[in-house]
C-alpha positions in Angstrom: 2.7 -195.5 -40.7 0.6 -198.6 -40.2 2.7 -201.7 -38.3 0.5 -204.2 -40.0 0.8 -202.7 -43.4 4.7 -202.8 -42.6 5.0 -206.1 -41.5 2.7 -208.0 -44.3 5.6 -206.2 -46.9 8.2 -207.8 -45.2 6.3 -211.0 -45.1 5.2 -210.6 -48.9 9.4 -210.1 -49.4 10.2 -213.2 -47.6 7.8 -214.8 -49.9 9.5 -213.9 -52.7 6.7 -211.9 -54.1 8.2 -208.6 -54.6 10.4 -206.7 -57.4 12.1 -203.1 -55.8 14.0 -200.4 -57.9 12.6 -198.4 -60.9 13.7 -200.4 -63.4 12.8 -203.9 -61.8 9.2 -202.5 -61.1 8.8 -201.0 -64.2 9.8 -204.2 -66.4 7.1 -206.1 -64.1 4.4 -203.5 -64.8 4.8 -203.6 -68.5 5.4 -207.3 -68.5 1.7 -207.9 -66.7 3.0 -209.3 -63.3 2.7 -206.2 -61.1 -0.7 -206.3 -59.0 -0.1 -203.5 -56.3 3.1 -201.1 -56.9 4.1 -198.9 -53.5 5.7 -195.7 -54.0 7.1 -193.7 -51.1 5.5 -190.4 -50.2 8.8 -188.7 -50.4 9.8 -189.3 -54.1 10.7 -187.2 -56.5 8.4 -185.6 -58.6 9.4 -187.1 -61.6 9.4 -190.5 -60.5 6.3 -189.4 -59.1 4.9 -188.7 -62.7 7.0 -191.8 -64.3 5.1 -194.2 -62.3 2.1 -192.5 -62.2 1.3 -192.2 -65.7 3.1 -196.0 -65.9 0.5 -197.4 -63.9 -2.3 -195.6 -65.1 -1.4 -197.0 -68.7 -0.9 -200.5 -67.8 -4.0 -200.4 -64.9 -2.2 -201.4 -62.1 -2.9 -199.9 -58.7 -0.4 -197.6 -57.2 -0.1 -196.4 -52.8 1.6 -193.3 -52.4 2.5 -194.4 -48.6 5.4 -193.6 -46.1 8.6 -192.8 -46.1 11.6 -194.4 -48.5 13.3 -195.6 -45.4 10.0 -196.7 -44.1 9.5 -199.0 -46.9 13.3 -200.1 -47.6 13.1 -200.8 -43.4 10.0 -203.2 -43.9 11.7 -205.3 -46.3 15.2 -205.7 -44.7 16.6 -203.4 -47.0 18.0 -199.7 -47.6 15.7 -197.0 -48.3 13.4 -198.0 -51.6 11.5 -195.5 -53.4 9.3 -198.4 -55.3 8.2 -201.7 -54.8 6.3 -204.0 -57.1 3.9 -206.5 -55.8 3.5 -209.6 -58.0 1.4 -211.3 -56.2 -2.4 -210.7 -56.2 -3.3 -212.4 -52.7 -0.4 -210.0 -51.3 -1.5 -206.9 -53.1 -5.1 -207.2 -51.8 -4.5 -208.3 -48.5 -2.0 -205.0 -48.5 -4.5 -202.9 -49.9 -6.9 -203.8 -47.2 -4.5 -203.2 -44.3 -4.2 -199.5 -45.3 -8.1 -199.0 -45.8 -9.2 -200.3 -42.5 -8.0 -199.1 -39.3 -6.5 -200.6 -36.4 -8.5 -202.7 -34.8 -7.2 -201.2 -31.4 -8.0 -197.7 -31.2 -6.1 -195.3 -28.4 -8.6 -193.3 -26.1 -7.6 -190.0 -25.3 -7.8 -188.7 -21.7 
């Protein structure tokens, strides 16, 4: 998984610009203030479904990226299945880390 991507979460967490846990994320999708909501790769397939239809409905974008520990590490916390982004500066500058490559790539021998 992508170090930047990793670290910009746990800087968008220190900010105080993230909701975790279904029912957190879902009250901030309906409510208008998610921007970006990250779902680990290894959820379930209903909570798979839940968010996905959620965020279709309400238009907010949704990353299917890393592992549940991966994402609960990256923001200081246990293993999270969801996080909700509320902030818009956060969620594109997110975004963007995961479309472009590392600047550095490795050569192989």
């Amino acid at each position: 998984m992508n170090p930047k991507f990793l670290s910009q979460l746990g800087l968008a967490m220190r900010a105080g610009k993230l909701v975790t846990g279904d029912e957190g994320v879902f009250k901030a999708i309906r409510a208008g203030e998610a921007k970006l909501v990250i779902m680990a790769a290894d959820a379930s397939a209903n909570t798979r479904k839940k968010f996905q239809d959620k965020c279709h409905f309400y238009g907010v974008t949704l990353m299917e990226i890393g592992t549940k520990y991966e994402l609960g590490r990256s923001i200081g916390k246990e293993m999270r299945v969801t996080i909700g982004v509320l902030d818009g500066g956060f969620a594109q500058m997110l975004q963007k880390s995961q479309e472009n490559p590392a600047e550095v790539k490795h050569i192989d021998q």
